[in-house]
PDBQT receptor file of N, H, CA, C and O in Angstrom, charges set to zero:
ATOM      1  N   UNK A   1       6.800 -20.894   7.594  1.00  0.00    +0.000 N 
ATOM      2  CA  UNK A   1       6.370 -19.514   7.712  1.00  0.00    +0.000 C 
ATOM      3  C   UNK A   1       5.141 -19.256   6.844  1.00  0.00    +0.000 C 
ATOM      4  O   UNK A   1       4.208 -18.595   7.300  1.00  0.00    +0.000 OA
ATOM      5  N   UNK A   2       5.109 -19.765   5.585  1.00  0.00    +0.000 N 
ATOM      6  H   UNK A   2       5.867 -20.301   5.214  1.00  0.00    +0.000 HD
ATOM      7  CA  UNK A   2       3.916 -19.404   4.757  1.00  0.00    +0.000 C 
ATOM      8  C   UNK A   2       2.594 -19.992   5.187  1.00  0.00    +0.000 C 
ATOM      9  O   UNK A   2       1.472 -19.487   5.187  1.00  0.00    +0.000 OA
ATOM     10  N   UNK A   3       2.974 -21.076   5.519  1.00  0.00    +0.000 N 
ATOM     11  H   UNK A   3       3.885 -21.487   5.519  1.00  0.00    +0.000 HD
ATOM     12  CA  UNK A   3       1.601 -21.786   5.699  1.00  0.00    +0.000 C 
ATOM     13  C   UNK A   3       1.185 -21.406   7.302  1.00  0.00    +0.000 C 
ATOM     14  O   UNK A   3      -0.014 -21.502   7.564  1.00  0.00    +0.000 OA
ATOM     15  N   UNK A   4       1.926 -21.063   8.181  1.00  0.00    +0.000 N 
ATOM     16  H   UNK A   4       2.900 -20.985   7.968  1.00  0.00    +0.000 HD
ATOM     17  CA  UNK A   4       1.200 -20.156  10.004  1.00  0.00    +0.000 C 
ATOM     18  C   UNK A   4       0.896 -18.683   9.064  1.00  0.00    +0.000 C 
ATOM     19  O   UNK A   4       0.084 -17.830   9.421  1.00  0.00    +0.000 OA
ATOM     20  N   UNK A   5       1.559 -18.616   8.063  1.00  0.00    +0.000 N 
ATOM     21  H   UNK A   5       2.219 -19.309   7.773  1.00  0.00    +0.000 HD
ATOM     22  CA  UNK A   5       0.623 -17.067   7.561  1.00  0.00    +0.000 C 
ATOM     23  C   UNK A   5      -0.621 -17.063   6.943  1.00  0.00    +0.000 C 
ATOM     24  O   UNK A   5      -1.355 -16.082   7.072  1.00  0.00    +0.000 OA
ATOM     25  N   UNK A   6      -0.987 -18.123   6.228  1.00  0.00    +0.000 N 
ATOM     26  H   UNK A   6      -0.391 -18.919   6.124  1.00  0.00    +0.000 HD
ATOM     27  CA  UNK A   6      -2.178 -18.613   5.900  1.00  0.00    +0.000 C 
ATOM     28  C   UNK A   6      -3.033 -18.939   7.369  1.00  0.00    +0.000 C 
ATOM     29  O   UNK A   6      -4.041 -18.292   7.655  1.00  0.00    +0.000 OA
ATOM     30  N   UNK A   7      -2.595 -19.818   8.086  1.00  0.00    +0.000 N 
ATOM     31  H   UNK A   7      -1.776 -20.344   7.854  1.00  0.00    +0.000 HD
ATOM     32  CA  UNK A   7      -3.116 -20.192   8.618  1.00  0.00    +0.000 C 
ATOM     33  C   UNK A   7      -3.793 -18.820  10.165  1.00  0.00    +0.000 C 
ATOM     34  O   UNK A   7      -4.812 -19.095  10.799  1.00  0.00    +0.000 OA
ATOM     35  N   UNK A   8      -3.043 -17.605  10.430  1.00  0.00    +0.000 N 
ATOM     36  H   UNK A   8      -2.215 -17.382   9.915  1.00  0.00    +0.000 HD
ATOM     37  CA  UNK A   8      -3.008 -16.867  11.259  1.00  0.00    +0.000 C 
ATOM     38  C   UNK A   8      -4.323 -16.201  11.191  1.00  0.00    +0.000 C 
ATOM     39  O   UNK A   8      -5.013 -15.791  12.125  1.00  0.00    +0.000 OA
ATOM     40  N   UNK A   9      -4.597 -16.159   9.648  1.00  0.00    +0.000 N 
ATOM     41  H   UNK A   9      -4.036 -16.493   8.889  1.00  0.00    +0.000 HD
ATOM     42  CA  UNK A   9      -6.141 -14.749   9.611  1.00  0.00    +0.000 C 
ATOM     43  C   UNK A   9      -6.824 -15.628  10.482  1.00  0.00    +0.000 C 
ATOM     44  O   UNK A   9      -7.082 -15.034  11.528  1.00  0.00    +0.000 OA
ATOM     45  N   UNK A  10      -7.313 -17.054  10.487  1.00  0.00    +0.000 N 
ATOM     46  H   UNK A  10      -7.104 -17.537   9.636  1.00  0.00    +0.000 HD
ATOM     47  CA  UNK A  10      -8.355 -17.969  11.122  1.00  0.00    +0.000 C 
ATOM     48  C   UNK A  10      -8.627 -17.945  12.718  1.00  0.00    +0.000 C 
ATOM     49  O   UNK A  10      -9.670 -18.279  13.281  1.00  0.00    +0.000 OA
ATOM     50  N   UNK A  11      -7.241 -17.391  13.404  1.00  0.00    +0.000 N 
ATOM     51  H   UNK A  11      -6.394 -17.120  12.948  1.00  0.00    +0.000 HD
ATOM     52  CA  UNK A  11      -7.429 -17.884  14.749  1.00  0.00    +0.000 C 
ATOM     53  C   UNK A  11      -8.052 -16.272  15.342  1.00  0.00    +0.000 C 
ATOM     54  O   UNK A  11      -7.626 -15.125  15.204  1.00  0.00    +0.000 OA
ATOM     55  N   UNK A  12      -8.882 -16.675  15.829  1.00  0.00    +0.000 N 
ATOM     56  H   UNK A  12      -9.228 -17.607  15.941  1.00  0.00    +0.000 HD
ATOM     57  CA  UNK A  12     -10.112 -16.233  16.097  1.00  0.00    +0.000 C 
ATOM     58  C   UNK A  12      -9.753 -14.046  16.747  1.00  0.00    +0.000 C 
ATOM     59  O   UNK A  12     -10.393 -13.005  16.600  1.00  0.00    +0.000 OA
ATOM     60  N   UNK A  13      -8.629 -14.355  17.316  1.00  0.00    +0.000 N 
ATOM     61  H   UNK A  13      -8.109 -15.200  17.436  1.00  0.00    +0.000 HD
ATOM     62  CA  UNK A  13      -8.664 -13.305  18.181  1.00  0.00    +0.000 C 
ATOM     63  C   UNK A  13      -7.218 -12.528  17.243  1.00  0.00    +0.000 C 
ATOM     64  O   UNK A  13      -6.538 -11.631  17.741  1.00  0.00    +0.000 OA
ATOM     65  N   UNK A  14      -7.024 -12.985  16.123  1.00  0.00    +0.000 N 
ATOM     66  H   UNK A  14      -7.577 -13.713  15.718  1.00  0.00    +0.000 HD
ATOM     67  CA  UNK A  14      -5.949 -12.373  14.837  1.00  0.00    +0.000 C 
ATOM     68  C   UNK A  14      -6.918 -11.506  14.746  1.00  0.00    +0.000 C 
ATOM     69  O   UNK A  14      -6.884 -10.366  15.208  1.00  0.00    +0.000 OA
ATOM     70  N   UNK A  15      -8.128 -12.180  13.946  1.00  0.00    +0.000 N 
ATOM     71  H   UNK A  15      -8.156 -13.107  13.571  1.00  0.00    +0.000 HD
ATOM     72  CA  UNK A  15      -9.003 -12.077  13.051  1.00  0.00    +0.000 C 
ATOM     73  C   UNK A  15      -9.885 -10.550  14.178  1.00  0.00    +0.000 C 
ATOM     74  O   UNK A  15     -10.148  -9.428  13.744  1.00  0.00    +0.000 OA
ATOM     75  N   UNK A  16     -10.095 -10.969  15.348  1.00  0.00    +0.000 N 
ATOM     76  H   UNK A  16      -9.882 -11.880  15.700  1.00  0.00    +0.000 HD
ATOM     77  CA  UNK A  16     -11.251  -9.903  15.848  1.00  0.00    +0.000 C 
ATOM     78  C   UNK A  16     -10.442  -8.585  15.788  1.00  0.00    +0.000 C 
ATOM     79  O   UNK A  16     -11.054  -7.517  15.799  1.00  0.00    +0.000 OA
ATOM     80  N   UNK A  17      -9.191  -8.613  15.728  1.00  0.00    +0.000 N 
ATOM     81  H   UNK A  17      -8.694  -9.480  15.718  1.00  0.00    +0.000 HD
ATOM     82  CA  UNK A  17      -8.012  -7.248  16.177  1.00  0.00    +0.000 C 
ATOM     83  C   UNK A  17      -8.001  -6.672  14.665  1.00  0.00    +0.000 C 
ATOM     84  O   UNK A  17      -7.564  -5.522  14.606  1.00  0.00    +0.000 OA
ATOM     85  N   UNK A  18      -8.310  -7.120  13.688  1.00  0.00    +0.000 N 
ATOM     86  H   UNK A  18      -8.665  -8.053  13.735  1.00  0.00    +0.000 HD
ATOM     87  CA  UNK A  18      -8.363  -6.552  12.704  1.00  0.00    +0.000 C 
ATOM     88  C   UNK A  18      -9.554  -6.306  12.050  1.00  0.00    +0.000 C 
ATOM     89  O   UNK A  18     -10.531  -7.031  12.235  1.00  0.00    +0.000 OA
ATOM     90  N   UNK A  19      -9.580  -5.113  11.112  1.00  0.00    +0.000 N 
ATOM     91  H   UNK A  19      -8.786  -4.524  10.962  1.00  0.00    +0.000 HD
ATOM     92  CA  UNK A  19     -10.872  -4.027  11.045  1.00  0.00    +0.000 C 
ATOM     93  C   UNK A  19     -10.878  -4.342   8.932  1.00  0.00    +0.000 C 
ATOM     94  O   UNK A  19     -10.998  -3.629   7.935  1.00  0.00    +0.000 OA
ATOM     95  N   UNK A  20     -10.710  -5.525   9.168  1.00  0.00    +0.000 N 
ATOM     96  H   UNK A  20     -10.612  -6.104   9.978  1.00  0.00    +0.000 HD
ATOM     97  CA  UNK A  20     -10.856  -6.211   7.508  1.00  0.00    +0.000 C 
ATOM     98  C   UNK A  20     -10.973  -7.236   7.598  1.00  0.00    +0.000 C 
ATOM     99  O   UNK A  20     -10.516  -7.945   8.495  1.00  0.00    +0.000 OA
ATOM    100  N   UNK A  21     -11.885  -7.693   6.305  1.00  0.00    +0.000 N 
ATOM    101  H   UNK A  21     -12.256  -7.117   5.577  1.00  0.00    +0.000 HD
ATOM    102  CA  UNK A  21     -12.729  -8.563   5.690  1.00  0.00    +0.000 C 
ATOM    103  C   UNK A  21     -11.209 -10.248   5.395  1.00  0.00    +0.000 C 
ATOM    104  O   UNK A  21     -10.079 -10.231   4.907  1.00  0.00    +0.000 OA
ATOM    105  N   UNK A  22     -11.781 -11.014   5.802  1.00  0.00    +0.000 N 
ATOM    106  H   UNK A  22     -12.699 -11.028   6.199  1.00  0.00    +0.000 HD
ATOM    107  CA  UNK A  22     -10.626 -12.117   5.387  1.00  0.00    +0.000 C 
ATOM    108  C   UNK A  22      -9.703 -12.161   4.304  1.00  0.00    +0.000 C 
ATOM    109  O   UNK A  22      -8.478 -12.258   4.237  1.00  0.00    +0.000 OA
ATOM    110  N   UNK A  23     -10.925 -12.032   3.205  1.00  0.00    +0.000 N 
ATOM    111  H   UNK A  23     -11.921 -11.953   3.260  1.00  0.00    +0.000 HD
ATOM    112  CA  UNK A  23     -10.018 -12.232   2.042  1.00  0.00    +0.000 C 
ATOM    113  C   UNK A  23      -9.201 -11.044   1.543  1.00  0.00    +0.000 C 
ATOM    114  O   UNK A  23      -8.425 -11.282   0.618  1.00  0.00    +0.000 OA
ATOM    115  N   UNK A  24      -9.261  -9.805   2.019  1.00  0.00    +0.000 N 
ATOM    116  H   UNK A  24      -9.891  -9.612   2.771  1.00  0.00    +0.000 HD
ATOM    117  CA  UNK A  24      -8.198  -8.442   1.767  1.00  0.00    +0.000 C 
ATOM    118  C   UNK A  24      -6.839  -9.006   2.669  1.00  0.00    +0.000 C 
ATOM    119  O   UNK A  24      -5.665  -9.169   2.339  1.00  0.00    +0.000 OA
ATOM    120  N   UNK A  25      -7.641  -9.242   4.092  1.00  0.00    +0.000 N 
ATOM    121  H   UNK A  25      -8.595  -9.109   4.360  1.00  0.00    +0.000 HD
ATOM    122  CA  UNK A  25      -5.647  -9.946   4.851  1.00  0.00    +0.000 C 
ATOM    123  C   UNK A  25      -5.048 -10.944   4.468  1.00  0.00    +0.000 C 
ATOM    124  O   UNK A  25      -3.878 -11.152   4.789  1.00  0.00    +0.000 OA
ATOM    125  N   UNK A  26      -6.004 -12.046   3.427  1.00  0.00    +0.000 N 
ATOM    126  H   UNK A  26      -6.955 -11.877   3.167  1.00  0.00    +0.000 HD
ATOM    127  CA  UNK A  26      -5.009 -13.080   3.203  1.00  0.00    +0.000 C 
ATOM    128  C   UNK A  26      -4.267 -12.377   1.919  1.00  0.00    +0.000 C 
ATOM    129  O   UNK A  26      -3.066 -12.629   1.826  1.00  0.00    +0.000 OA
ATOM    130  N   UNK A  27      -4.815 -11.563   0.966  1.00  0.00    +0.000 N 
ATOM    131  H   UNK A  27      -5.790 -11.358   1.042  1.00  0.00    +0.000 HD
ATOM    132  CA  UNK A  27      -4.467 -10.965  -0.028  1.00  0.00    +0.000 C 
ATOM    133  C   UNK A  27      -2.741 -10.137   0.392  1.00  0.00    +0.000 C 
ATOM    134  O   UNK A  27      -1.670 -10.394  -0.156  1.00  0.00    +0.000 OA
ATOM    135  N   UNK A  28      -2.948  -9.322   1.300  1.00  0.00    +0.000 N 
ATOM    136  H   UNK A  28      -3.819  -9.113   1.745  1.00  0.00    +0.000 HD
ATOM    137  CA  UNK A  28      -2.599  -8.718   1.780  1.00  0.00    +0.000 C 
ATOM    138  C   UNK A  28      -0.657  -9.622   2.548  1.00  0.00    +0.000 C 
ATOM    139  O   UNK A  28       0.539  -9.341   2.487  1.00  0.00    +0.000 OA
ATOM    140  N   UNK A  29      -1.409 -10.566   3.077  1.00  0.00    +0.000 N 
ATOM    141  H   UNK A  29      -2.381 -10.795   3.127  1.00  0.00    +0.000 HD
ATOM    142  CA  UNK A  29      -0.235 -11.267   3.557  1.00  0.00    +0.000 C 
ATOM    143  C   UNK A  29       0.335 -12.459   2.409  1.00  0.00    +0.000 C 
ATOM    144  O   UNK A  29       1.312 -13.206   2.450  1.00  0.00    +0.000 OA
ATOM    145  N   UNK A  30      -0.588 -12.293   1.530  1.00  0.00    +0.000 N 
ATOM    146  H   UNK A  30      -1.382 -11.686   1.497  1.00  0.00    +0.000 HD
ATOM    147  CA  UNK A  30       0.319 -12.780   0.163  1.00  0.00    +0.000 C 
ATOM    148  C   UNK A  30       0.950 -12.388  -0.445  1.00  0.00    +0.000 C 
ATOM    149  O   UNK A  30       1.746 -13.102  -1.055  1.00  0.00    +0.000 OA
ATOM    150  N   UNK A  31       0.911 -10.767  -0.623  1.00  0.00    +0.000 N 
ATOM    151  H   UNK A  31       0.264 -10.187  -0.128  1.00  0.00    +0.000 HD
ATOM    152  CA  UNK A  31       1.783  -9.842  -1.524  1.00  0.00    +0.000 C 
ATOM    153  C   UNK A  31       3.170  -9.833  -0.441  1.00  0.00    +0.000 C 
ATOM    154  O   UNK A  31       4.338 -10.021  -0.781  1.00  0.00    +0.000 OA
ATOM    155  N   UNK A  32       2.671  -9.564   0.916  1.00  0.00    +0.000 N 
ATOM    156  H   UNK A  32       1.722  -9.411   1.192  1.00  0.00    +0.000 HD
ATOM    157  CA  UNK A  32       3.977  -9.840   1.722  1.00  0.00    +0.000 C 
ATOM    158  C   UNK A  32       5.387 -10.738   1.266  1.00  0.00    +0.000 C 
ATOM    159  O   UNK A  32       6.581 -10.504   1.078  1.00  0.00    +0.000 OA
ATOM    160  N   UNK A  33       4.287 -12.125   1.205  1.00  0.00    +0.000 N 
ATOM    161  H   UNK A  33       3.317 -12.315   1.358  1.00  0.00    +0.000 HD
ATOM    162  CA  UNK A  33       5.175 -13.175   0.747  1.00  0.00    +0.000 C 
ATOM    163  C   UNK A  33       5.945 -13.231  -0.278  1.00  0.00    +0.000 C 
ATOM    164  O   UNK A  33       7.086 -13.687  -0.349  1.00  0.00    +0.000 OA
ATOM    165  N   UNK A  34       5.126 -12.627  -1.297  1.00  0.00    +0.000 N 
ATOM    166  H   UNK A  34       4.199 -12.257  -1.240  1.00  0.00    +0.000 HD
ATOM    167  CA  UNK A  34       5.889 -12.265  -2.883  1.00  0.00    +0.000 C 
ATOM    168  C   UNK A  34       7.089 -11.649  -2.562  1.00  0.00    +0.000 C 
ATOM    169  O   UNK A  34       8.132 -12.191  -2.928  1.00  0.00    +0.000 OA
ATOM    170  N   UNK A  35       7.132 -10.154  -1.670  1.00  0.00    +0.000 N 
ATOM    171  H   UNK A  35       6.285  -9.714  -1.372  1.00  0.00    +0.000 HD
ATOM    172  CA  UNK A  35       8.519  -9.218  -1.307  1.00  0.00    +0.000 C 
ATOM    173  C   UNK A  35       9.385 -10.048  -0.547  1.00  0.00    +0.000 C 
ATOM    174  O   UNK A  35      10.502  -9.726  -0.143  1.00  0.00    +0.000 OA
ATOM    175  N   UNK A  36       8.821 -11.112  -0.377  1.00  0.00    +0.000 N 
ATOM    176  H   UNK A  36       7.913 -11.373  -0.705  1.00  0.00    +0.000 HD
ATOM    177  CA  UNK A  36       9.809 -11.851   0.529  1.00  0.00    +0.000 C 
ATOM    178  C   UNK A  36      10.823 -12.773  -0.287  1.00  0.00    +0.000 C 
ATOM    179  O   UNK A  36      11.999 -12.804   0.076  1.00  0.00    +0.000 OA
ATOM    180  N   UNK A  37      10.400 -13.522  -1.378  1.00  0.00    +0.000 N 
ATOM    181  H   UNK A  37       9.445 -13.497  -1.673  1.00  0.00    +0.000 HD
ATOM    182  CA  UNK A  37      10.676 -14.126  -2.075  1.00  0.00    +0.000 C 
ATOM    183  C   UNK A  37      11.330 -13.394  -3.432  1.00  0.00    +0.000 C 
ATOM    184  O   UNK A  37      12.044 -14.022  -4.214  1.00  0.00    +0.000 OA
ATOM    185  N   UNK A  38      11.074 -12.324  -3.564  1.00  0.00    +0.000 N 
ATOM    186  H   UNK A  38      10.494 -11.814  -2.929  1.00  0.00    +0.000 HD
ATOM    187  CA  UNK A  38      11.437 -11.830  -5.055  1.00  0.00    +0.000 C 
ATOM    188  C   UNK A  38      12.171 -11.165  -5.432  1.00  0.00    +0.000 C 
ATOM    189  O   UNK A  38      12.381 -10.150  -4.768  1.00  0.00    +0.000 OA
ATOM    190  N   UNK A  39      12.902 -11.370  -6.618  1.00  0.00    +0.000 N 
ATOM    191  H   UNK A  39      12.732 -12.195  -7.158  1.00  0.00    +0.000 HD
ATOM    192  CA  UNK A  39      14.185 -10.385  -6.288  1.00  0.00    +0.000 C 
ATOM    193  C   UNK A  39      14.216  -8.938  -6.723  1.00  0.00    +0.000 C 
ATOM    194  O   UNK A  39      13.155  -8.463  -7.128  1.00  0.00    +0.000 OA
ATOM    195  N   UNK A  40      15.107  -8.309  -6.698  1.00  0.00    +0.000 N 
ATOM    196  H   UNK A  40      15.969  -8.695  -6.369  1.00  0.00    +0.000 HD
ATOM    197  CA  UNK A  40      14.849  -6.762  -7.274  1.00  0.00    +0.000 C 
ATOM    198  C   UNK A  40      14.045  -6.798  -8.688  1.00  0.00    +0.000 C 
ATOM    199  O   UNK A  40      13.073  -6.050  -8.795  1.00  0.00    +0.000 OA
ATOM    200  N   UNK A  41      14.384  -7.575  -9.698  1.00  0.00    +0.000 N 
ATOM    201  H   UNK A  41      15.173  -8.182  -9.611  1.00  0.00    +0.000 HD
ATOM    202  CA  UNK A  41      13.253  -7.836 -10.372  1.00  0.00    +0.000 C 
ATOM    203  C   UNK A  41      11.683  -7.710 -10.206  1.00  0.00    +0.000 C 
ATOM    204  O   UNK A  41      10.790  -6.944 -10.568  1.00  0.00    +0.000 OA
ATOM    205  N   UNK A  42      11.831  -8.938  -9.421  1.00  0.00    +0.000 N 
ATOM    206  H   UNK A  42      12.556  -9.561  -9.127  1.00  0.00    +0.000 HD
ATOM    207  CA  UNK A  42      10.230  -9.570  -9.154  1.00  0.00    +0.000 C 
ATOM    208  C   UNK A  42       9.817  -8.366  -8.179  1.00  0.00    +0.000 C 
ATOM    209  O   UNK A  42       8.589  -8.413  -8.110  1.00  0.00    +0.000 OA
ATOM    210  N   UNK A  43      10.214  -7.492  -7.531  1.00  0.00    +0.000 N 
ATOM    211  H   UNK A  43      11.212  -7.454  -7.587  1.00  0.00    +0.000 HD
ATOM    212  CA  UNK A  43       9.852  -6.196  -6.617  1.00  0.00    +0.000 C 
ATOM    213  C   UNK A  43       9.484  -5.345  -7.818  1.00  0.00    +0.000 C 
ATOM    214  O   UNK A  43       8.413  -4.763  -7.642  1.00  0.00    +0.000 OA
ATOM    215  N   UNK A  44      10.039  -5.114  -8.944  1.00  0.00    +0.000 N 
ATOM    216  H   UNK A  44      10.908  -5.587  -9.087  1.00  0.00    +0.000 HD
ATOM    217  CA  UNK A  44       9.422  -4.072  -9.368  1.00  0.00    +0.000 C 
ATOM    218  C   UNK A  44       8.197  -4.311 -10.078  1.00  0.00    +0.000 C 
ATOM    219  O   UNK A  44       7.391  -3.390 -10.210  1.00  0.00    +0.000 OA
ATOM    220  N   UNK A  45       7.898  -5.830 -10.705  1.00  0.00    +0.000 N 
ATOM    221  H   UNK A  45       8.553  -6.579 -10.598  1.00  0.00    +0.000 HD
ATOM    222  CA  UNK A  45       6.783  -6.642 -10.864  1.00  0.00    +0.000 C 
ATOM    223  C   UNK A  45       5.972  -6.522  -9.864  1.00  0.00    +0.000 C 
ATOM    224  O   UNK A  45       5.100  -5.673 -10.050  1.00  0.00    +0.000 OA
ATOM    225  N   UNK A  46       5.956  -6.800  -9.354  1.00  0.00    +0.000 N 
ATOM    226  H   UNK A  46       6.664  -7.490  -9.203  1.00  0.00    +0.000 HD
ATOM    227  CA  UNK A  46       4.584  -6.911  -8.062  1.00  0.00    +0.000 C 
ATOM    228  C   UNK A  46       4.422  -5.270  -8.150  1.00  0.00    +0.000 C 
ATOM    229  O   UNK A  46       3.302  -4.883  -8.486  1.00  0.00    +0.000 OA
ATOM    230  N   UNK A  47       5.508  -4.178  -7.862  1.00  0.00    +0.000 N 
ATOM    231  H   UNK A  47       6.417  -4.492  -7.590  1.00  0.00    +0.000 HD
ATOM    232  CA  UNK A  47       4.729  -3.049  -7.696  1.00  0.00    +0.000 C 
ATOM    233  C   UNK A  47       4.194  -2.539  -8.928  1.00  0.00    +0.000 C 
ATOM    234  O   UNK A  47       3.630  -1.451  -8.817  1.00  0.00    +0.000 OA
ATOM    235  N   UNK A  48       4.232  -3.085 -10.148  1.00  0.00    +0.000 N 
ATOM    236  H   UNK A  48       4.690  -3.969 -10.237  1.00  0.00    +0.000 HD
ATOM    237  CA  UNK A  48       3.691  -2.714 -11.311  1.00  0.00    +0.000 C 
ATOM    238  C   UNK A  48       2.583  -2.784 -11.360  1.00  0.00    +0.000 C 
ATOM    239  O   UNK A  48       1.792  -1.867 -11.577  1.00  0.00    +0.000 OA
ATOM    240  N   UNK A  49       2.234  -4.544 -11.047  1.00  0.00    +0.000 N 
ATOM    241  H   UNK A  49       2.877  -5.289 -10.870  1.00  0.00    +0.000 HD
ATOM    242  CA  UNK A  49       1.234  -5.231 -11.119  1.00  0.00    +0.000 C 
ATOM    243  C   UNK A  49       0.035  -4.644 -10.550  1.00  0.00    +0.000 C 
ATOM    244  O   UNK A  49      -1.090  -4.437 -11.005  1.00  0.00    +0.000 OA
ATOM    245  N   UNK A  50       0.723  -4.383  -9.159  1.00  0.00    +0.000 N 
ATOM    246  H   UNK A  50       1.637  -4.551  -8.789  1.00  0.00    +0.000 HD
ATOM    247  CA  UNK A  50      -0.288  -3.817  -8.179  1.00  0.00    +0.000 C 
ATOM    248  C   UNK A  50      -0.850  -2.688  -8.445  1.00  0.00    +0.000 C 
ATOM    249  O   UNK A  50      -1.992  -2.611  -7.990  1.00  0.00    +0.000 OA
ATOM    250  N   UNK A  51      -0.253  -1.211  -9.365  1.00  0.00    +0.000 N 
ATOM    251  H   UNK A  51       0.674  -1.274  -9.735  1.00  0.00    +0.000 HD
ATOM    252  CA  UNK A  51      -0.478  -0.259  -9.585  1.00  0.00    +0.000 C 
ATOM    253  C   UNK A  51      -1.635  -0.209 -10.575  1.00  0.00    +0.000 C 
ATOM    254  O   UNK A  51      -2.513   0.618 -10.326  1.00  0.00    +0.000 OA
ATOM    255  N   UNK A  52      -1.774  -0.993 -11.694  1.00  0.00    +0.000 N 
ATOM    256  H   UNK A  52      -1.061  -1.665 -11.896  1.00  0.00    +0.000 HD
ATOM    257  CA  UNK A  52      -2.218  -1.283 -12.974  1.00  0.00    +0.000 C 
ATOM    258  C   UNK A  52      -3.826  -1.278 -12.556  1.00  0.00    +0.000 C 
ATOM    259  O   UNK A  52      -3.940  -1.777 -11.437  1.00  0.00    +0.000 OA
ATOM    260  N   UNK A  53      -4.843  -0.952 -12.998  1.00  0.00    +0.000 N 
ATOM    261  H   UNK A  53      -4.750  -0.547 -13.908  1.00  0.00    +0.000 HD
ATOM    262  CA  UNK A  53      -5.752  -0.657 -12.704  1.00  0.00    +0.000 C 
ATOM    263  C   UNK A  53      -5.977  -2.303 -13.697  1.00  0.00    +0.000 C 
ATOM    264  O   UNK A  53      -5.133  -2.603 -14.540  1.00  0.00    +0.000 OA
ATOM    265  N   UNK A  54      -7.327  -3.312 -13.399  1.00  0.00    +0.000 N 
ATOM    266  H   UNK A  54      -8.013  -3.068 -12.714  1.00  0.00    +0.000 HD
ATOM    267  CA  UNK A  54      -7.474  -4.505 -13.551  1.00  0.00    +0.000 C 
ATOM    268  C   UNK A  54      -9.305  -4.506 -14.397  1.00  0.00    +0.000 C 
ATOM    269  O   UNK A  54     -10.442  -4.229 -14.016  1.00  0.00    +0.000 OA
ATOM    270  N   UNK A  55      -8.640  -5.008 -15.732  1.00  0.00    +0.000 N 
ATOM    271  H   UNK A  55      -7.716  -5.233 -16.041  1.00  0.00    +0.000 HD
ATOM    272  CA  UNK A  55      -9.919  -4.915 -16.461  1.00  0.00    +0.000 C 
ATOM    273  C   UNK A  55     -10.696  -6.068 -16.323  1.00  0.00    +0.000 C 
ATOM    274  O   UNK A  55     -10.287  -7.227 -16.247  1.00  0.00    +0.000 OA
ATOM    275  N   UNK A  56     -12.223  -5.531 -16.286  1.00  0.00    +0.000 N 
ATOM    276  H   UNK A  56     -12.555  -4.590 -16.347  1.00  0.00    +0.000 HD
ATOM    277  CA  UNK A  56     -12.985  -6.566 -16.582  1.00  0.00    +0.000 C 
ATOM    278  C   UNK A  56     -12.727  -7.630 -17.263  1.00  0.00    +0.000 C 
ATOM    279  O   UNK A  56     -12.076  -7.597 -18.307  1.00  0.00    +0.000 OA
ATOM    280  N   UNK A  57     -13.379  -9.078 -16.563  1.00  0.00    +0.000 N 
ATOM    281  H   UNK A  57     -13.908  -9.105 -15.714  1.00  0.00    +0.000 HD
ATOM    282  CA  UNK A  57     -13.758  -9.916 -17.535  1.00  0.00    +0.000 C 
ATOM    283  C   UNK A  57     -15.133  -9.896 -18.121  1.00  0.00    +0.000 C 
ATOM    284  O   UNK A  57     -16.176  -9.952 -17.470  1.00  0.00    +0.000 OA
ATOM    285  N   UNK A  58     -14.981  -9.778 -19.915  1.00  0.00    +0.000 N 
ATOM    286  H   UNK A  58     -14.133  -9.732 -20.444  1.00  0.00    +0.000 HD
ATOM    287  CA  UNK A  58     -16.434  -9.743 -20.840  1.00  0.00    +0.000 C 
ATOM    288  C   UNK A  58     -15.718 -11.759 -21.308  1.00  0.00    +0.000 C 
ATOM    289  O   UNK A  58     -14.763 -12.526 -21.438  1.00  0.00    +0.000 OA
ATOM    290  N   UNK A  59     -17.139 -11.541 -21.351  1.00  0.00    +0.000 N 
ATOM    291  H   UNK A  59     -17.915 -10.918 -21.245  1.00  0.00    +0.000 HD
ATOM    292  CA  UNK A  59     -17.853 -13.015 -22.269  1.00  0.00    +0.000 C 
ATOM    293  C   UNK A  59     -17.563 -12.639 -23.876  1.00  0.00    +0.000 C 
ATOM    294  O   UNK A  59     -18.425 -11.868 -24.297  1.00  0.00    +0.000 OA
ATOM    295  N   UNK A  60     -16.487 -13.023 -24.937  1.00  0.00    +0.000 N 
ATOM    296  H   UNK A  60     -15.786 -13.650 -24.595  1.00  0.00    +0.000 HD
ATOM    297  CA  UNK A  60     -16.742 -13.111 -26.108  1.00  0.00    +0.000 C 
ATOM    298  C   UNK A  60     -17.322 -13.980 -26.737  1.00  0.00    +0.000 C 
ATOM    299  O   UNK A  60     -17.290 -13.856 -27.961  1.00  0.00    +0.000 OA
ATOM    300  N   UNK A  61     -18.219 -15.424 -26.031  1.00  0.00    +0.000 N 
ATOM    301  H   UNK A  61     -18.246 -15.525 -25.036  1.00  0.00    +0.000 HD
ATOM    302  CA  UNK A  61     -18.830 -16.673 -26.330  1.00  0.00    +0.000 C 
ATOM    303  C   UNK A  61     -19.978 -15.416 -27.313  1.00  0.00    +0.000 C 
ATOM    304  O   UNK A  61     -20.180 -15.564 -28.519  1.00  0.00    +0.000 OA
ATOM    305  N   UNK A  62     -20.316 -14.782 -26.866  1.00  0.00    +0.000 N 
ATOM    306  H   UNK A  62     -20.152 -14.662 -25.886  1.00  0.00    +0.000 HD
ATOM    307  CA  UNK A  62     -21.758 -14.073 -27.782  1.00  0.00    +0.000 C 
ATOM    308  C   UNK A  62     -21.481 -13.768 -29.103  1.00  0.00    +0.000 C 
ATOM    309  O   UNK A  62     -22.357 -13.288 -29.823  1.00  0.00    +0.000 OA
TER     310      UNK A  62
């Protein structure tokens, strides 16, 4: 199942029926996978995760 879900954005006429960019549907059908796999735990993780607004990466090498 995971890997025809990976593999589905590619085939040509998935891809034309949908009104997004590749990498948002594979994104998209990855978080799927997570709810699929996770338990009431890991559900409230992912919706945390997802909520959390995502900080920059800075360079401290300077």
């Amino acid at each position: 199942m995971r890997i025809e879900s990976i593999n589905l954005p590619f085939q040509r006429s998935f891809y034309d029926a949908m009104k997004t960019d590749l990498g948002t549907l594979q994104k998209e059908i990855f978080i799927l996978f997570l709810y699929g796999i996770a338990t009431p735990k890991g559900t409230r993780m992912i919706n945390k995760y997802r909520t959390e607004k995502i900080k920059p990466l800075t360079d401290d090498t300077n």
